[in-house]
N, C-alpha and C positions, 0 to 999 in steps of 0.2 A: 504493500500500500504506500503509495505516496506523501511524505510528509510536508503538510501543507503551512506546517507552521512559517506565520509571518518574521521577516528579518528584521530585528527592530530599526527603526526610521532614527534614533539619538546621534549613534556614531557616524551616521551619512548627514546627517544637517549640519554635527559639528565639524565635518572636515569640508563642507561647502565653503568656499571664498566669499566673504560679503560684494567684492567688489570683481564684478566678472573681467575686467581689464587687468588684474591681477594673476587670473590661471593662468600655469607652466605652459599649457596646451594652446593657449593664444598668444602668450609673452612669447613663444620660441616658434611661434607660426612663419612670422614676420607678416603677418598680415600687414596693413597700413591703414591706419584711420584718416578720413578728410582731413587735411589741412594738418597734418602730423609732421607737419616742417615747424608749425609752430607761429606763423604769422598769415593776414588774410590780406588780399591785395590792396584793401583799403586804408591795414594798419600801417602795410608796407611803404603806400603812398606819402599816408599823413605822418611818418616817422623822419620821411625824406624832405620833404614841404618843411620841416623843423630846422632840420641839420643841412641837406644839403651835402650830404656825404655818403660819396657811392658806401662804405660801409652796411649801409643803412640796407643796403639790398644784394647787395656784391655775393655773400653765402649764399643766403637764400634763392635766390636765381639759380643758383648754381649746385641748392638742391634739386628746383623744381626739377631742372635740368638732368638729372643723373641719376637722380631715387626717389622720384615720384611716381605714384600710378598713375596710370589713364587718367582715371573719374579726377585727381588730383589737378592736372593737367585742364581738363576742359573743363574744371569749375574754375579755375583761375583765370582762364580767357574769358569763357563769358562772366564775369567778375568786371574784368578789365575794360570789356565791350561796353557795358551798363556803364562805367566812369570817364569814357569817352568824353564828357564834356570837360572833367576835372583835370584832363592829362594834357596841358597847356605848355606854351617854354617854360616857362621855371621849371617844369621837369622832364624836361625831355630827354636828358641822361640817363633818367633810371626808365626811360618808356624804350629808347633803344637800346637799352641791354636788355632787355626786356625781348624785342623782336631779335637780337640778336639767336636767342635761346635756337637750336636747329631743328624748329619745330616741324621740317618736312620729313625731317626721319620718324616719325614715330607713326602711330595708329592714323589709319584715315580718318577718323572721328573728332581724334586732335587737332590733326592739319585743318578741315573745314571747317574747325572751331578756329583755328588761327586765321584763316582766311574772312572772318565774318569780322572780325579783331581788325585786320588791315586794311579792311575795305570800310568800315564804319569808321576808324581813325582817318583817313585820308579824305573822307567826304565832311568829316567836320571840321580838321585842322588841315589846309592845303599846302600849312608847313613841313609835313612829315613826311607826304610825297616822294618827294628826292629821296629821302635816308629810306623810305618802305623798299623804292623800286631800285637804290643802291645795293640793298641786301639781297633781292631777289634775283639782280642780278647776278651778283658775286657768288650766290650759291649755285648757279650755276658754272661757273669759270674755279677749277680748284686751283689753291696752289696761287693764286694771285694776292698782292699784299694790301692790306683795308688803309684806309686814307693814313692812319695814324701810325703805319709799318706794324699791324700786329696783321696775322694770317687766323681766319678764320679755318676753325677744324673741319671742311667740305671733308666729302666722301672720306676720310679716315676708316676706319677698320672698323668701329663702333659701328658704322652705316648698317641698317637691318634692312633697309628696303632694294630693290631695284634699282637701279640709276635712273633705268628712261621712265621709270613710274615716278622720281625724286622731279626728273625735267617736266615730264606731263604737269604733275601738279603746281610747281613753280611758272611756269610758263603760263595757265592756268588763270594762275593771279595776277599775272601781268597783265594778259589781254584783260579782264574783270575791269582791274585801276583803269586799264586805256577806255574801256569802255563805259565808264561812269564818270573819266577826269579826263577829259580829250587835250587839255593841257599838259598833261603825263608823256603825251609822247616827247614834247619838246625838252622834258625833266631827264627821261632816259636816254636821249640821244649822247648827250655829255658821258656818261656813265660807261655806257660800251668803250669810246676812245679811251677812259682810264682803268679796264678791266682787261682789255685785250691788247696786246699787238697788234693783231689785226686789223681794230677800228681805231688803230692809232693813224690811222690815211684821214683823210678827211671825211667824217662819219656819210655827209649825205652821200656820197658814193655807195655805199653799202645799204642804206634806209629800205631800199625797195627789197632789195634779195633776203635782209632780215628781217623786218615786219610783214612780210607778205602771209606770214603764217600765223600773225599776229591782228588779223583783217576777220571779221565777220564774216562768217560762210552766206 
């Protein structure tokens, strides 16, 4: 006969963790909780607004950057999108290191979150323009040096995606900005001649056989 007697319920409620972010079996997961960098883009903002010292963001980016989840990632953009009106010159240092981050490498969910980011920036402030379609450029051209002699990390080893799925989506964004900032093209004309050798000729030579792909079907 089976013994049905009950196991007493004392020793199992006393060895319960009051605080379930406490058990070994989640502590050693490595799961990651929202915003488990520890700051939210608004405090990040309002802490820089104060000081004025890449400090203030320089780690942190550079979490987002390298141990962040997904969901981490595209709350933080559309975070960023929503404050679009707050992210003016005064800080525009910490807004392009910000775009700096290599956000075409990661999930397609992220990328068109970043994409919603750069296209809603560029139609409110037509200053940021130039440094959006600067970068979009440059990640495609590896191995070329950013205004300030630092080399962005293009294609390095980290890279998880594709390249020509990296260029699609990049490319992508550029016709988008051409096609909502018709002024843009005249912004990235400059840009090629100091990305390339190539468009180091005098760029309108080249304008037609490189934006033709960059034209409304």
């Amino acid at each position: 006969m089976i013994n049905m007697a009950l196991t007493p319920l004392t020793p199992i409620l006393k060895n319960t963790p009051r605080n379930p972010l406490a058990s070994p079996s989640i502590a050693s997961s490595g799961r990651r909780v929202m915003f488990d960098i520890g700051d939210t883009p608004r405090s990040v903002v309002s802490e820089y607004k104060k000081k004025l010292d890449e400090a203030s963001f320089k780690s942190i980016f550079h979490r987002l950057e390298s141990q962040s989840s997904k969901n981490e990632r595209i709350a933080w953009l559309l975070k960023m999108s929503e404050m679009v009106p707050e992210l003016d010159k005064q800080i525009d240092q910490l807004v392009l290191a910000f775009l700096k981050i290599p956000w075409y490498k990661y999930e397609e969910s992220v990328w068109t979150s970043y994409e919603n980011f750069i296209l809603t920036l560029v139609t409110a402030h037509n200053f940021y323009t130039y440094q959006v379609l600067k970068i979009l450029f440059t990640s495609l051209l590896p191995d070329i040096p950013d205004q300030d002699h630092e080399r962005l990390q293009l294609f390095a080893g980290e890279v998880g995606e594709d390249e020509s799925l990296i260029y699609d989506r990049v490319l992508g964004s550029i016709v988008k900005i051409h096609n909502i900032i018709p002024l843009a093209y005249n912004t990235g004309c400059p840009r090629r001649g100091q990305t390339n050798f190539f468009f180091q000729k005098l760029y309108h030579i080249h304008d037609f056989s490189y934006y033709l792909p960059l034209l409304p079907q």
